[in-house]
N, C-alpha and C positions, 0 to 999 in steps of 0.2 A: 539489585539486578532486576531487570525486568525481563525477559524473557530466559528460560533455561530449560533446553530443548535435548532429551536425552532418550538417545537409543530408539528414533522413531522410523517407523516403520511402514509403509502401503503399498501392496501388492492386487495387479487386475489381472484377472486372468493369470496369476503362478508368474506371471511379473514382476518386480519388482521398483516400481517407480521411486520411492522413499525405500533407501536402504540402509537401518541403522545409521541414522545422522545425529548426532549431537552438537550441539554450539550455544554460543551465548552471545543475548545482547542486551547491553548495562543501556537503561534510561538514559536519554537525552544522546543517542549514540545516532549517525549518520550510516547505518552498514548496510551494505550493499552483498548479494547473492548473485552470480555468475557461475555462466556453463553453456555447452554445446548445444545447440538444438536437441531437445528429447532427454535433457538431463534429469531432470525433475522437479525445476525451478517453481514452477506454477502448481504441480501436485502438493512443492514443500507449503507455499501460500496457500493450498485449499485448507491445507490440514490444520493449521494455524490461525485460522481467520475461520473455523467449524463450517466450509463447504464439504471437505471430509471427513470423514471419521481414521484413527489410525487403527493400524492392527494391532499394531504394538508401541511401546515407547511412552513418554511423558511430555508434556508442554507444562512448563509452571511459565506463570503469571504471576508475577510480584508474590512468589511461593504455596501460588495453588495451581492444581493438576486443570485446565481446560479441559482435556481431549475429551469429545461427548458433547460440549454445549454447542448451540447451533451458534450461525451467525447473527442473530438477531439481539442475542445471550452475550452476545462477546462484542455485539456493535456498543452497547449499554456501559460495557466495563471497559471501553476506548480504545477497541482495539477496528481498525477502518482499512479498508481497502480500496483500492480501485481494479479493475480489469483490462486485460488485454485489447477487448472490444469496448465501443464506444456504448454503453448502458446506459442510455438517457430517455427520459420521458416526453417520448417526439409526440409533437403536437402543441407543446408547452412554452411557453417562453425560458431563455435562459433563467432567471427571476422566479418564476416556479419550479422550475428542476430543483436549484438549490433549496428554497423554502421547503420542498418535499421533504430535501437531505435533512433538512434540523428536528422533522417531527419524527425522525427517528432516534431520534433520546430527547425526542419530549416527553416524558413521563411526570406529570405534575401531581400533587397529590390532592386528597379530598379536601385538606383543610387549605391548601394555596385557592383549591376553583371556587372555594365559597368568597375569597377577599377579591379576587385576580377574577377578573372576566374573561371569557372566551375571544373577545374582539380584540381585548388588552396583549392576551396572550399571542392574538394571531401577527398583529401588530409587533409585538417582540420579535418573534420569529422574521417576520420581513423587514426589519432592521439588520438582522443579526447578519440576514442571506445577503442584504445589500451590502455590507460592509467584508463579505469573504469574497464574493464579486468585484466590489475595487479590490482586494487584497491580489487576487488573479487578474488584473487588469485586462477584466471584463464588461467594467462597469456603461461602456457606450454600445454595447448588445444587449444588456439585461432585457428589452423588451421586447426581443427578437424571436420566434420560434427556431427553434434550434435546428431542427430539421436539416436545414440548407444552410447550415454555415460550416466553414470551411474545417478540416479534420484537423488541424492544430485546436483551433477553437474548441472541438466538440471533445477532446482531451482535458483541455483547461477546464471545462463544465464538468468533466466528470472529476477531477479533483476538488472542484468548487465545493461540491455535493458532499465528498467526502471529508473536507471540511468543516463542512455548515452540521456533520454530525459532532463534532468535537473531540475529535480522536485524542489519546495521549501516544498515542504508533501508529501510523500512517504507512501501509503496505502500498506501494505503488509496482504495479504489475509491467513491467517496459513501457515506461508512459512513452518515451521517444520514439518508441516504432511506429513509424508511417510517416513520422514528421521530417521536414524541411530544414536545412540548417538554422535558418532564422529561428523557427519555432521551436527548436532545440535549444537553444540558445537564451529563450523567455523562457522555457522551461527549467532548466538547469537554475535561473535565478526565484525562478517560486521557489525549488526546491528549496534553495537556501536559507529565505525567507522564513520558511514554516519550521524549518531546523533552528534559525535564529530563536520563532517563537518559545520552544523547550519541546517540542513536540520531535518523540523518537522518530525517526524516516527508514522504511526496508525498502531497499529498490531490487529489484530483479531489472537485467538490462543486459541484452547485448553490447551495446557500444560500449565496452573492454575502457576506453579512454576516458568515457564520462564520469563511468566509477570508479577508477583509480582517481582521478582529480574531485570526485563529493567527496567518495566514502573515506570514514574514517577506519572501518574493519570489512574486513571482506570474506565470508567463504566462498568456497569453488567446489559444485558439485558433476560429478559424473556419471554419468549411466545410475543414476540416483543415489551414488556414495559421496561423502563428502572427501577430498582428496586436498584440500587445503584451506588456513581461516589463519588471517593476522591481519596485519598493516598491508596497504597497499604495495609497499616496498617490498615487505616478505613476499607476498604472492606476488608479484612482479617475476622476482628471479627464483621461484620454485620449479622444480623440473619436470614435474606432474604436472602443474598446470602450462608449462609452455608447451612437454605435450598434447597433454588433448585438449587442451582451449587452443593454442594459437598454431597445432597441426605439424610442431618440429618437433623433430625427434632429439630426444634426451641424451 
């Protein structure tokens, strides 16, 4: 199992964003997190990916407790993200953005930089980012400033990014909001992609349709509790979540 998420908890202000949630998600799984605006979808991904800290509760990782290490601690141990907003290094080419992404688990050791050179190394690295750039079919922008290309594209880079870190889970924050059907559509098939890779995939996602046709497990949170988690099928016709996700009454 790789993640196993038990009794976690965050509260702002006497709040209650994360309210006692527990679930699990077994390596190499496609599971997908849904819920209503202000559910606590993005609070549950800070606390998981150490943007937050919890009050309470446990995150094991391949059977160790996270909660407490930052992000940077948990980028290292393959756990990646992307964001809601488009978090990219304007001014840069696509091509650099991602190269950025991979020297965040470059960590090489003393005795690699005595055999391996600095340029050898840099050199790796801008191979590696080219090749996650075709993977995104990016590769006829790589030497673009990203700045001014269009908000599908500047999505896809920030995946790219997250990528070119080496994830073994890949948290993707609604990557389809703001996009186009087209660009939904190349979207949905990266997904697939990176899932074919072995690379576990969490999506948070409003569009209700998308994640029932990825995901293969689903929870559904509420007002920050969790109120349902199976198959797409099971949550489908659960009666909590047809009310408060889809707004009919039970």
């Amino acid at each position: 199992m790789m993640f196993d998420i038990k009794n976690l908890s965050k509260s702002f202000g006497g709040v209650a964003a994360v309210n006692d949630v527990s679930f699990q998600i077994n390596e190499g799984e496609l599971f997908g997190v849904i819920g209503p605006n202000g559910a606590g979808k993005t609070t549950l991904f800070n606390l998981i990916t150490g943007f937050l800290k919890a009050d309470s509760g446990e995150i094991s990782y391949f059977g160790t407790n996270v909660v407490g290490k930052r992000p940077n601690q948990l980028v290292q141990k393959g756990i990646v993200r992307t964001f809601q907003s488009t978090n990219l290094f304007l001014g840069n080419t696509v091509l650099e953005n991602v190269v950025m992404g991979s020297y965040l688990t470059h960590k090489p050791s003393i005795l690699k930089n005595i055999f391996i050179s600095t340029k050898a190394q840099e050199q790796s690295a801008l191979e590696y980012a080219e090749e996650v750039i075709e993977f995104v079919g990016m590769s006829a922008y790589k030497d673009l400033v990203v700045d001014n290309l269009p908000y599908g594209h500047k999505r896809l880079i920030g995946i790219a990014i997250a990528l070119a870190c080496k994830p073994k889970v890949l948290l993707l924050d609604e990557p389809a909001a703001g996009m186009v059907e087209d660009e939904t559509k190349e979207l949905i098939n990266i997904i697939k992609k990176v899932h074919q890779t072995g690379v576990t995939v969490v999506l948070i996602e409003h569009d209700m349709k998308m994640v029932m046709n990825l995901c293969e497990k689903i929870t559904v949170v509420e007002f920050g509790k969790k109120i349902a988690y199976g198959t797409p099928q099971e949550v489908r016709q659960d009666e909590e979540v047809i009310r408060a996700y889809l707004g009919v009454e039970s």
